[in-house]
C-alpha positions in Angstrom: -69.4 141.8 -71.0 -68.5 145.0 -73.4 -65.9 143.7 -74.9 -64.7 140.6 -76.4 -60.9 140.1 -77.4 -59.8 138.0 -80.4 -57.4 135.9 -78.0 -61.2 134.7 -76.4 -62.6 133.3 -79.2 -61.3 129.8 -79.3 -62.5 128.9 -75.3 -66.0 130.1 -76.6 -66.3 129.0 -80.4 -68.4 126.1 -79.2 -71.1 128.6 -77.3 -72.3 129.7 -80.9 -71.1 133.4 -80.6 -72.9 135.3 -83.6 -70.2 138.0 -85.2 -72.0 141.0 -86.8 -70.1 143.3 -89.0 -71.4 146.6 -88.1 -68.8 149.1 -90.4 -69.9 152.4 -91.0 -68.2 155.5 -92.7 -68.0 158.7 -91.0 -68.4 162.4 -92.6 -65.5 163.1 -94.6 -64.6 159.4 -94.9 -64.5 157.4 -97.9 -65.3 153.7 -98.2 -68.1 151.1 -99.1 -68.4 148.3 -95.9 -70.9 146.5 -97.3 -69.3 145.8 -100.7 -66.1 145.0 -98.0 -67.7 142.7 -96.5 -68.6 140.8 -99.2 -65.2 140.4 -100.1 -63.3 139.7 -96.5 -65.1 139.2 -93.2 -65.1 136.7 -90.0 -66.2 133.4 -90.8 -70.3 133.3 -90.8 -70.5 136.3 -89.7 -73.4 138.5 -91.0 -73.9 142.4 -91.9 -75.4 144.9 -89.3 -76.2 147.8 -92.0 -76.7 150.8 -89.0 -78.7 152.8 -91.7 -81.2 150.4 -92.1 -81.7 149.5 -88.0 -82.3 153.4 -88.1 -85.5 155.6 -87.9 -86.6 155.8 -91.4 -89.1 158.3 -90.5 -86.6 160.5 -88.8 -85.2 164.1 -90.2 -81.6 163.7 -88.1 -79.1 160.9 -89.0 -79.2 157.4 -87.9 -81.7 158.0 -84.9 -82.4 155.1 -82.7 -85.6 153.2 -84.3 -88.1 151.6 -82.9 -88.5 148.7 -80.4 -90.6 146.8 -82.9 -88.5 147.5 -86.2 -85.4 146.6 -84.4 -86.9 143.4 -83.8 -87.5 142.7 -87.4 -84.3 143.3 -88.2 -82.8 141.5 -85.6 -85.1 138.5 -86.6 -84.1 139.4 -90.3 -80.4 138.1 -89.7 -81.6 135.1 -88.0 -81.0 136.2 -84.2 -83.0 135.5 -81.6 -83.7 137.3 -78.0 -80.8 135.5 -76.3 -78.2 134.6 -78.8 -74.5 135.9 -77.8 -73.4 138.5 -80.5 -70.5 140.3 -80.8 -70.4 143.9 -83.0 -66.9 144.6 -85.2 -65.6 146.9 -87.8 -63.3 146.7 -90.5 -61.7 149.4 -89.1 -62.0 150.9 -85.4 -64.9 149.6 -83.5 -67.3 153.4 -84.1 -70.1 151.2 -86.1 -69.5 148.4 -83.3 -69.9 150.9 -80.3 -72.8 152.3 -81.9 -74.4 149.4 -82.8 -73.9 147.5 -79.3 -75.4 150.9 -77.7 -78.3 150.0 -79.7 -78.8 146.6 -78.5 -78.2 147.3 -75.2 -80.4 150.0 -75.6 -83.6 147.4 -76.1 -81.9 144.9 -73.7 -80.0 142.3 -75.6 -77.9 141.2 -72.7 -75.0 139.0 -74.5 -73.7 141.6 -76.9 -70.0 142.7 -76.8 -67.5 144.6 -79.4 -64.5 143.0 -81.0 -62.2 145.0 -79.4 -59.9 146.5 -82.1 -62.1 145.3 -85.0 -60.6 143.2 -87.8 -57.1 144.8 -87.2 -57.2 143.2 -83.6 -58.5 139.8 -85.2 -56.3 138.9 -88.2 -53.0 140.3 -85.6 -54.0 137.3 -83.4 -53.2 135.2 -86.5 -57.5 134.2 -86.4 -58.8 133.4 -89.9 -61.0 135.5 -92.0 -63.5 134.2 -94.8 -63.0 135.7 -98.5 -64.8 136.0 -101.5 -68.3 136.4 -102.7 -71.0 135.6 -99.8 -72.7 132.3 -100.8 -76.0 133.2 -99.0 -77.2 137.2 -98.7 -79.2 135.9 -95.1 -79.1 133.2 -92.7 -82.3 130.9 -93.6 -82.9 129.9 -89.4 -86.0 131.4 -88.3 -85.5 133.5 -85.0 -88.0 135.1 -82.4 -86.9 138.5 -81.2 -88.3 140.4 -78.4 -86.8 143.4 -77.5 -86.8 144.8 -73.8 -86.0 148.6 -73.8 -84.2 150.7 -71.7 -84.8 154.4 -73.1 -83.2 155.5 -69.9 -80.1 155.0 -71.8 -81.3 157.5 -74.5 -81.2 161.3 -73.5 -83.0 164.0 -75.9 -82.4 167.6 -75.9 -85.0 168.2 -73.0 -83.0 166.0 -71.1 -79.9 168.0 -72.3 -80.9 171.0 -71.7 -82.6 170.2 -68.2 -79.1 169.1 -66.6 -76.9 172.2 -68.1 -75.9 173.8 -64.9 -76.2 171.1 -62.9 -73.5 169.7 -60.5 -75.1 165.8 -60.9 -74.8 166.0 -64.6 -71.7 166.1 -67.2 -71.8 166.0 -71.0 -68.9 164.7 -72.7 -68.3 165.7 -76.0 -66.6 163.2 -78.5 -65.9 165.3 -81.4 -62.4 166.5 -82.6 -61.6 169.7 -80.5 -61.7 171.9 -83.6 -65.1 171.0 -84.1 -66.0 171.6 -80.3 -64.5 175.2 -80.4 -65.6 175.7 -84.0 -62.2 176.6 -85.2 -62.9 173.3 -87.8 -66.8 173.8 -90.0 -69.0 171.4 -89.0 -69.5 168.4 -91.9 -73.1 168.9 -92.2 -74.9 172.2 -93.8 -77.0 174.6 -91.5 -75.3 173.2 -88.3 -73.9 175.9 -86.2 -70.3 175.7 -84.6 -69.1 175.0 -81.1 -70.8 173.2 -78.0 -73.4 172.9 -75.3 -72.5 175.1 -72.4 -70.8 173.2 -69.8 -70.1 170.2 -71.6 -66.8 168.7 -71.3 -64.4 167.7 -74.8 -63.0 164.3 -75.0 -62.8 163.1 -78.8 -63.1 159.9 -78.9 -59.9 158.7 -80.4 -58.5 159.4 -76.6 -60.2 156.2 -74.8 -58.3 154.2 -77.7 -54.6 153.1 -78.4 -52.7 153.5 -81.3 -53.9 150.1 -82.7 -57.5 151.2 -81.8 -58.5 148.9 -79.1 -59.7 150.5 -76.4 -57.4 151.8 -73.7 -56.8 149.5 -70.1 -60.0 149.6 -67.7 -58.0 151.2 -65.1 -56.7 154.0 -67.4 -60.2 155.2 -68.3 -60.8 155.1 -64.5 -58.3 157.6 -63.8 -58.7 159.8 -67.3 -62.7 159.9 -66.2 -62.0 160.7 -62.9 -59.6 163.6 -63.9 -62.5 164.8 -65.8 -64.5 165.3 -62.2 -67.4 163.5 -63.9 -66.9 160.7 -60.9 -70.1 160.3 -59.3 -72.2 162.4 -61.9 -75.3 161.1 -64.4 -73.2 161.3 -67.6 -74.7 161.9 -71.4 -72.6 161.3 -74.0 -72.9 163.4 -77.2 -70.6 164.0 -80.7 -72.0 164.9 -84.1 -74.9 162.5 -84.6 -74.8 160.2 -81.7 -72.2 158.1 -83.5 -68.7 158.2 -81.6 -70.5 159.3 -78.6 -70.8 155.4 -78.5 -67.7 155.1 -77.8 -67.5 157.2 -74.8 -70.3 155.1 -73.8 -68.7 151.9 -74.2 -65.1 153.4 -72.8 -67.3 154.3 -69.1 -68.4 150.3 -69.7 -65.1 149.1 -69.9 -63.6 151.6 -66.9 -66.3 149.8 -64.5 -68.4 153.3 -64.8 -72.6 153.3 -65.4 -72.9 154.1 -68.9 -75.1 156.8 -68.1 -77.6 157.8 -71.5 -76.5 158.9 -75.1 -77.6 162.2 -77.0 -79.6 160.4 -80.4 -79.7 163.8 -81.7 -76.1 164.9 -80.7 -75.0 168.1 -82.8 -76.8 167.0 -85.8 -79.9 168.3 -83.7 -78.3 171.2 -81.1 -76.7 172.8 -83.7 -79.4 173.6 -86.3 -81.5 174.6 -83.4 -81.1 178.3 -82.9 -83.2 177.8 -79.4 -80.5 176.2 -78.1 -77.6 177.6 -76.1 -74.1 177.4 -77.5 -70.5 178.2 -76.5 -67.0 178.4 -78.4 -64.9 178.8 -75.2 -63.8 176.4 -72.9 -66.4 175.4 -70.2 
């Protein structure tokens, strides 16, 4: 299951579903989730910061941590190995897809994403809890072991060892000004444009106009026009943030997920090593 619909949430209320608001702001974005959340949120649910389940030690934003620290922050909000979660925004599902990609990335099993965030929750007439939070963290105690799947991670050797390939496609989910650098990239020292080859598909494409994401059968046939059918697909944007949702959008069209770019063009494009194009591949 990748994605859970708010319609679904009264046959399973009684199976214990954990909701985890995973928000985030993206470059250029204004907004403060957590102090959100503290005001309006899903009854019980409980903040997934993705700053803090990220690589401290890392120089490239929000890089995947480690097996072991996402353990202790799993454990932190009270959620154990097995428990059924389910990842939302306040807006969009980027922090959710992200997020889920994470815990499907050290093998939590039962983890979905709202589909269509809070938007998609309060249209279905479900109730939302206001106010100040009575308790900052659940007081259970929980045992969390992670079991990881790094072949869901790609890095830039990865990258760079499928470009020219015909098994491998790279889908791009930044805005198509970004990808041919007619639009400056958000963060300094970062060059403009691509990875040779790769493919653009911003990531507001596998999505409606109320944000959900787009019919399983749709993405088939939009992937399929892409020619990636059949092909190891990494997913890459600006910092390995909406490439999640491409990730999540080949879950939901019945497609492997194939691996995510941590580094994405936070890394590639600082890296004058690195190939790059402007044109279309």
């Amino acid at each position: 299951m990748s994605l859970f619909r708010a319609d679904e949430f009264a046959k399973i209320e009684r199976d214990g579903v954990i909701f985890l608001d995973a928000s985030v702001v993206l470059p250029g974005q204004k907004g403060d989730p957590a102090a959100d959340f503290s005001q309006r949120r899903i009854p019980a649910a409980r903040r997934f910061d993705v700053e803090r389940f990220s690589d401290p030690q890392a120089d490239l934003p929000h890089m995947l941590p480690t097996s072991a620290s996402f353990a202790r922050g799993m454990e932190t909000l009270g959620i154990g190995t097995h428990d059924r979660i389910v990842f939302y925004d306040q807006k969009g599902s980027v922090g959710a897809c992200r997020a889920w990609w994470m815990a499907k990335t050290f093998g939590h099993e039962h983890a979905a994403i709202l589909d269509g965030g809070l938007r998609a929750w309060t249209a279905r007439g479900c109730v939302l809890e206001e106010g100040p939070l009575r308790v900052s963290h659940p007081g259970a105690q929980a045992s969390y072991r992670p079991y990881p799947r790094y072949d869901r991670v790609a890095g830039s050797g990865d990258v760079l060892a499928s470009l020219g390939t015909k098994n491998s496609a790279i889908l791009d989910a930044r805005s198509s000004g970004r990808f041919h650098a007619t639009l400056a990239e958000p963060r300094p020292g970062v060059r403009g444009g691509h990875i040779p080859g790769s493919i653009s598909l911003p990531y507001a494409r596998v999505l409606d106009e109320t944000g959900s994401f787009l019919a399983p059968e749709t993405l088939r046939t939009a992937f399929e026009t892409l020619g990636i059918a059949g092909r190891d697909v990494i997913t890459t944007c600006g910092s390995g943030m909406t490439a999640a949702t491409l990730t999540v959008a080949l879950a939901v069209a019945g497609l492997p997920m194939g691996r995510l770019y941590d580094g994405s063009w936070a890394e590639w494009g600082r890296d004058d090593s690195l190939p790059i194009a402007t044109h279309e591949a």
